[in-house]
N, C-alpha and C positions, 0 to 999 in steps of 0.2 A: 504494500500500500504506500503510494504514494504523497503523501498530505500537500493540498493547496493551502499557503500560506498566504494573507494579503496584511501589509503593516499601513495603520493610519495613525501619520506622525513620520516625520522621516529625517529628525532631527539627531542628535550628541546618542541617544537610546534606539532610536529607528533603523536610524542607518549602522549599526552596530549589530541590531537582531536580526536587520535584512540580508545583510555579508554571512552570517555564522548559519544562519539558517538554508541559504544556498549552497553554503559546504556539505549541506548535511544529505547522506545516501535516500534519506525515506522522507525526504522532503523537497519543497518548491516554491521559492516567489514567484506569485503571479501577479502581484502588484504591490505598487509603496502608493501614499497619498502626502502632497504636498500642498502646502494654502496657497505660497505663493512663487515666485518664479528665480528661485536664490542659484547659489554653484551648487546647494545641496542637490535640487532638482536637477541640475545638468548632469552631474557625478551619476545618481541614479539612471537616466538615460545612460551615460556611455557605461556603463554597468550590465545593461541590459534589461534593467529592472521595467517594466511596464508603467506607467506613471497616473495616477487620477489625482483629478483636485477636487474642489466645492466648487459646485454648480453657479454658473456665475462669473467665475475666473479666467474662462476661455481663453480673452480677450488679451489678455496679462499673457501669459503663457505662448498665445499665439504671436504676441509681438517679441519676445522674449526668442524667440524661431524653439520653441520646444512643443514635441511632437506630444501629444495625450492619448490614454488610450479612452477616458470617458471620466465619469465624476463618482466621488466613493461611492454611493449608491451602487455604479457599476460597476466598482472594484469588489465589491462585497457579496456579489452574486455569481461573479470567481471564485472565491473560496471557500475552503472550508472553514478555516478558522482566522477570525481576525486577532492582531497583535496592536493594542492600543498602545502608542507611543507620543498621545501629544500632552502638552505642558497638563502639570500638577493639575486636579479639580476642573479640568476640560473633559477630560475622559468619561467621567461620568454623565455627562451631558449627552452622548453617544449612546447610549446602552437603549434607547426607546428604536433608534436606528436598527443597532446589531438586532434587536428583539424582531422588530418588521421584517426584515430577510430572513431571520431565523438561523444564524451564523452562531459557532460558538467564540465566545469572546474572552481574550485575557488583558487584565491592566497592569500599571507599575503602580511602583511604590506611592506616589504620588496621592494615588487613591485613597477612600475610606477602605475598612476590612469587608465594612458590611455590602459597600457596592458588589461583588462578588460573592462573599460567603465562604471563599478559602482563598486564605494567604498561601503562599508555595514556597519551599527551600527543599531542594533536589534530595539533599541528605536528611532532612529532617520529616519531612511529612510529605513525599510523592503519593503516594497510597490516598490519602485525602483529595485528591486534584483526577486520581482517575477517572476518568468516565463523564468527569461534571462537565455542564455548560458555560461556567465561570469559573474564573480565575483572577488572583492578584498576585504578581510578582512582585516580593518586600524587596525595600529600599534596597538602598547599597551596605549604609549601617547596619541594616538588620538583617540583611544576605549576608556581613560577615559576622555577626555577632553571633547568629544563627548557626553559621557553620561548626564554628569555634567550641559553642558551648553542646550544641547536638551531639558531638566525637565525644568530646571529653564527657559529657552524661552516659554516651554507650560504655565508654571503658569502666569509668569509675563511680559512675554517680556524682552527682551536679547538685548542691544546695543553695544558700544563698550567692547571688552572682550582682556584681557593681561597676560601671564600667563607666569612666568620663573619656566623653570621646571629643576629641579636639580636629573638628568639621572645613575642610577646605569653606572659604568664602562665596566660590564661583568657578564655574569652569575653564580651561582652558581659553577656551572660544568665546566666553559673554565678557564682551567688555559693560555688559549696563549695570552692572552689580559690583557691591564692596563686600567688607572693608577694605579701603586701600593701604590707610597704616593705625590700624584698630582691633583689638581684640575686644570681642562682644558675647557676654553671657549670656545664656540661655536662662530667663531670670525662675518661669517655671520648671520646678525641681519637683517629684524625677521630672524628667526630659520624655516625650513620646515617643522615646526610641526605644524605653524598655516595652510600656504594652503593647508597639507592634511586634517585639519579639515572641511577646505571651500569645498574639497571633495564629503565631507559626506554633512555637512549643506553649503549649496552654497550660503546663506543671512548673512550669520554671516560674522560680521569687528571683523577680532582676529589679534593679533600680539603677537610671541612666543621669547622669548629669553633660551637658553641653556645652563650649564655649565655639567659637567661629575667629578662625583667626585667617590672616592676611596670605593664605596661599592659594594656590589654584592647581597642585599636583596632586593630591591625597588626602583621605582623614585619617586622622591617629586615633586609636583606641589602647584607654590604660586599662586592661582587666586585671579582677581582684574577682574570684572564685570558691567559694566550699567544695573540697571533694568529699562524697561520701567512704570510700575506699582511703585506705592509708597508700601510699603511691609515694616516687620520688620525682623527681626535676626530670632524670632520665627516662622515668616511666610515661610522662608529659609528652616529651618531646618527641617518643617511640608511636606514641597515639595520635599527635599532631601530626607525625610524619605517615599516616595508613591514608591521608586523606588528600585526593588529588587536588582540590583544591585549596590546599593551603600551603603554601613554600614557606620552608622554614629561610630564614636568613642570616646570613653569614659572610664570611669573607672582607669582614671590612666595612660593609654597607653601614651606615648610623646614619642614615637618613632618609627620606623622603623621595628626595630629589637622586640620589643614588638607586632608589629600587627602579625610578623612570628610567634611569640610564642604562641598568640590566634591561628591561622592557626593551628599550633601543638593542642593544648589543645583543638581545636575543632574536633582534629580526620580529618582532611583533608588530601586526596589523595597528596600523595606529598608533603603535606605543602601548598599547592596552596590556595591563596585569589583571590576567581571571583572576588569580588566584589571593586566600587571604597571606599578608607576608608575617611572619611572626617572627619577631626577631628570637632566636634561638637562647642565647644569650640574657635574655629578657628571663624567658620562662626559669621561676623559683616557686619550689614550693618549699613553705614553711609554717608554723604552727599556727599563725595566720590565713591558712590557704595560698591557692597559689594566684602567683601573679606573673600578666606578661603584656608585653606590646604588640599591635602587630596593625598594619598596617591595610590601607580601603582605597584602591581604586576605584573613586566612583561613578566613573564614564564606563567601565566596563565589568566589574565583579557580577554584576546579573546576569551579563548577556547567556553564559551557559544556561543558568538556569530559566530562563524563559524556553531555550531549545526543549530542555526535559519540562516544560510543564506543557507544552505543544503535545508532547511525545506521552504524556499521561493521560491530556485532556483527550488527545483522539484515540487512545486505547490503542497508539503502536506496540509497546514495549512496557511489561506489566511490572517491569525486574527494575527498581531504580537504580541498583550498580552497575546494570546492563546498560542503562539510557545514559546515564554519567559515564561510562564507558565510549558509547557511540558520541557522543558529543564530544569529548575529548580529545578525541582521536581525530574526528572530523575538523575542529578546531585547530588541532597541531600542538596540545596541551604537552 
């Protein structure tokens, strides 16, 4: 089985799930949606991507010399499953659309839980996402937070868990956003980053705190942890290292801006790190629990996991270390 994929949104998240998903053996873009007539939209064209706007837009697009294939309406009557990729609390807006055609639909993080009814992390709850009509792919924070604490709950048992994560400002590519030289708290405490974790893992006691500081390469996450099991620093890092998406780190790296330059020097699409980075080094456990650093790409730590929750929703592959398997491999993980 083949799965028709169609992405409306074809921006920093779109054009990421659109690439990854055309790697993929048991899948197919048959279209992106863009609003209006940018280099994104060009890129897609020479890509090969089939292109739909909102109705209405022709005109733009046509002066623009860019070819259309029809408007999302008629992108979404190609597919099988649509992949919502446009900005924060737009997506939901959609969903009376998706329902008309009768398409099944997944969102980002961006969303509420309830607009879907199941949050998704590859490792942590695939089984919840099979079969349904809806979908939400969590954040980036809570795709790595998720990851992190999901392993280490399987090896050892997971209790209290606290984590202040220190949140790039803005991405790469948006210059309309800061701080430019400001660090900015998150004044409510916890932070929404812990219950969308509870989301995903609905037993975990997390509590998040937030600040926003002046970069545009990565978030930083400080965890501090309960294991149930009595466990060493080595036992850690043997458990973090079972899990394809988390690289441990080493060799020198203490920063940020270092794991981007691995990124480069590994020949990566974009620059993009799936994986979450933990500094190796970081992880201690002590009578305290344990504690570590590890690092969020947040342009691209989802993209996998949207492929496995595509691969769930349409009932390809029932196995989630089978579908984290094939994605990864497709990807060049």
């Amino acid at each position: 089985m083949t799965v028709k994929v169609v992405v409306n949104g074809y921006g920093t998240i779109g054009k990421r799930v659109a690439d990854a998903v055309a790697l993929q053996p048991d899948m197919e873009v048959v279209g992106v949606a863009k609003t209006r007539p940018n280099f994104e939209a060009r890129m897609a064209l020479e890509k090969g991507f089939p292109l739909y706007i909102l109705a209405g837009r022709e005109s733009d697009f046509k002066n623009a010399g860019m070819e259309i294939n029809g408007t999302v309406e008629d992108m979404l009557e190609a597919g099988d499953v649509v992949v919502d990729c446009t900005p924060g609390h737009i997506g939901a807006g959609n969903k009376a659309l998706y329902d008309s055609v009768g398409i099944k639909a997944m969102w980002q993080g961006g969303e509420d839980h309830e607009l879907a009814g199941v949050s998704f992390n590859a490792h942590s709850n695939y089984d919840e996402a099979f079969g349904c009509d809806y979908a939400r792919v969590v954040s980036c924070n809570t795709t790595g937070l998720s990851r992190v604490i999901s392993t280490l709950d399987n090896a050892f048992g997971v209790g209290k868990v606290r984590a202040t994560l220190c949140r790039r400002s803005a991405d790469p590519g948006d210059v309309k956003k800061g701080p430019i030289n400001a660090i900015i708290p998150e004044l409510k405490m916890p932070s929404h980053h812990g219950p969308d974790v509870v989301t995903v893992l609905s037993n975990v006691d997390i509590d998040t705190v937030a600040i926003k500081v002046p970069t545009t390469l990565m978030h930083l996450h400080i965890v501090n942890m309960d294991l149930l099991q009595e466990c060493t620093s080595d036992d850690v890092v043997d458990a973090l290292d079972e899990n394809s998406r988390i690289r441990l780190i080493g060799d020198g790296i203490s920063s940020t801006a270092e794991i981007m330059e691995l990124a480069r020097d590994m020949n990566r699409p974009r620059s993009d790190m799936w994986e979450n980075c933990v500094w190796e080094k970081s992880v201690n456990v002590s009578k305290d629990g344990l504690y570590l650093f590890q690092a969020i790409h947040q342009e691209s730590d989802v993209i996998p996991e949207n492929v496995d929750c595509i691969r769930a929703m349409m009932e390809v592959e029932r196995d989630s270390a089978k579908s984290i398997a094939k994605t990864n491999k497709a990807m060049g993980f």
